[in-house]
C-alpha positions as CSV (number, residue, x, y, z in Angstrom):
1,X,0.0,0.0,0.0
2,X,1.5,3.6,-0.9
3,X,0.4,5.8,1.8
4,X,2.2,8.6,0.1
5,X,0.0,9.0,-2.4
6,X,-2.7,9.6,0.3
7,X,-4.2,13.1,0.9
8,X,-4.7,14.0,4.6
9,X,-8.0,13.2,6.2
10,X,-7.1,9.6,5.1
11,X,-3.8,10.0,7.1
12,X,-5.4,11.0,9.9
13,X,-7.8,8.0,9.6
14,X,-4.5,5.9,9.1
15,X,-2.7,7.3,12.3
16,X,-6.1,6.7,14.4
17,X,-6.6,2.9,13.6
18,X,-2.9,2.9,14.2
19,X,-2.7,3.9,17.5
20,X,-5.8,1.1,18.1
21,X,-4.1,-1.4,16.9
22,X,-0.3,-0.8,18.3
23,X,-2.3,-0.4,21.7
24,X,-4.6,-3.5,21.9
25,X,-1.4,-5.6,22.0
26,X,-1.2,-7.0,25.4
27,X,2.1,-7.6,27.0
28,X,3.4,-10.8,29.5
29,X,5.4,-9.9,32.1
30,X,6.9,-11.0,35.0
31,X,6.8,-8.5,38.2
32,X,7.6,-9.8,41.6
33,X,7.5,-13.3,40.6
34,X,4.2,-12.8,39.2
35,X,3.0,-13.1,35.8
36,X,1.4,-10.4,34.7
37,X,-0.1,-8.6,31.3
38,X,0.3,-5.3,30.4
39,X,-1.5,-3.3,28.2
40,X,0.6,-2.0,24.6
41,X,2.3,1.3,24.3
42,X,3.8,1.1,21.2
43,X,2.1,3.9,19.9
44,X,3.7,6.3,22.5
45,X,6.6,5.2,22.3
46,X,6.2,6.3,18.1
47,X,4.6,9.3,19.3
48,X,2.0,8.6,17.4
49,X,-0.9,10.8,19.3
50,X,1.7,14.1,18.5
51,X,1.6,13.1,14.5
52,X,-1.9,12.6,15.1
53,X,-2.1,15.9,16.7
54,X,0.0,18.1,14.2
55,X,-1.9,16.3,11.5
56,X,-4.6,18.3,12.3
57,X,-3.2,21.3,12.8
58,X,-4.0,23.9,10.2
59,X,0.0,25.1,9.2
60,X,0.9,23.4,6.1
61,X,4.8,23.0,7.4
62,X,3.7,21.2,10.6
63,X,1.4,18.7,8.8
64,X,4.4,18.0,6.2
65,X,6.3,17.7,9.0
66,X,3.8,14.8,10.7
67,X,3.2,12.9,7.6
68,X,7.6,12.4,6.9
69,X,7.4,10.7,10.2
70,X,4.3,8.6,9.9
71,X,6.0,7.6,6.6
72,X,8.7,6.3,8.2
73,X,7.2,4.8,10.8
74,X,4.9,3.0,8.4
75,X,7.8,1.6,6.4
76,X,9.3,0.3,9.6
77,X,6.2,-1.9,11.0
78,X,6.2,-5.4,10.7
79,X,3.9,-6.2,7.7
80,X,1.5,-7.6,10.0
81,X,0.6,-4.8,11.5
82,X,0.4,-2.9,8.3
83,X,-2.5,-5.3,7.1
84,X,-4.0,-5.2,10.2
85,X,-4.3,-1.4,10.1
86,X,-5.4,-1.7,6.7
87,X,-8.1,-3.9,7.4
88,X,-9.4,-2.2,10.5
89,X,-10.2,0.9,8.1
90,X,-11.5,-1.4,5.1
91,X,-8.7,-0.3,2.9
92,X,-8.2,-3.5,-0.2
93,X,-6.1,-3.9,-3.2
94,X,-8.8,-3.7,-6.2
95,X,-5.9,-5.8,-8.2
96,X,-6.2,-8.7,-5.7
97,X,-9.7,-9.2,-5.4
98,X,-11.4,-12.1,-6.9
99,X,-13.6,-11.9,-10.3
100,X,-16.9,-12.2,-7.8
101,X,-16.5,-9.9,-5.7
102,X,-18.4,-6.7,-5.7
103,X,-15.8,-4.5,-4.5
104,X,-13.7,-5.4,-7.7
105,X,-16.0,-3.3,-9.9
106,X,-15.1,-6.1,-13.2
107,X,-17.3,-7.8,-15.5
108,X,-17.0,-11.8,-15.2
109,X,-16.3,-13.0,-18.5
């Protein structure tokens, strides 16, 4: 998927269902002899609510600015969490769909 070509609402859509999916990951650890889960917090760790913040923010230079990051950080997720993100906001390859399907917008033959 090339999120560069995206305009800037869908961004902001993209770093939203990001930060859902980065922080439903649950964590094990071990604390006190005890075996514990902890909640994710990937997505502060990326920073992710600031991009998400100068996203919407009205100056052209700080919105450049947030999407150069979330490209990178894109590139750098595991592909995994890509397609999860991807199918959490119903986002599809047209190019991979099967004949049948609706969404495909083809004529069977």
């Amino acid at each position: 998927m090339e999120i560069e070509a995206l305009d800037i609402e869908t961004l902001r859509e993209l770093t939203a269902m990001l930060i859902l999916v980065l922080d439903s990951r649950v964590h094990r650890r071990v604390h006190l002899g005890e075996e514990i889960w902890v909640k994710g917090s990937l997505s502060q760790v990326l920073h992710l609510p600031d991009i998400q913040q100068q996203l919407d923010s009205k100056q052209q230079a700080r919105q450049e600015k947030a999407k150069q990051r979330l490209f990178h950080i894109w590139h750098s997720l595991s592909q995994n969490t890509r397609e999860k993100t991807a199918k959490h906001i119903n986002w599809y390859d047209p190019k991979t769909l099967r004949w049948d399907d609706p969404r495909s917008n083809r004529l069977p033959r």
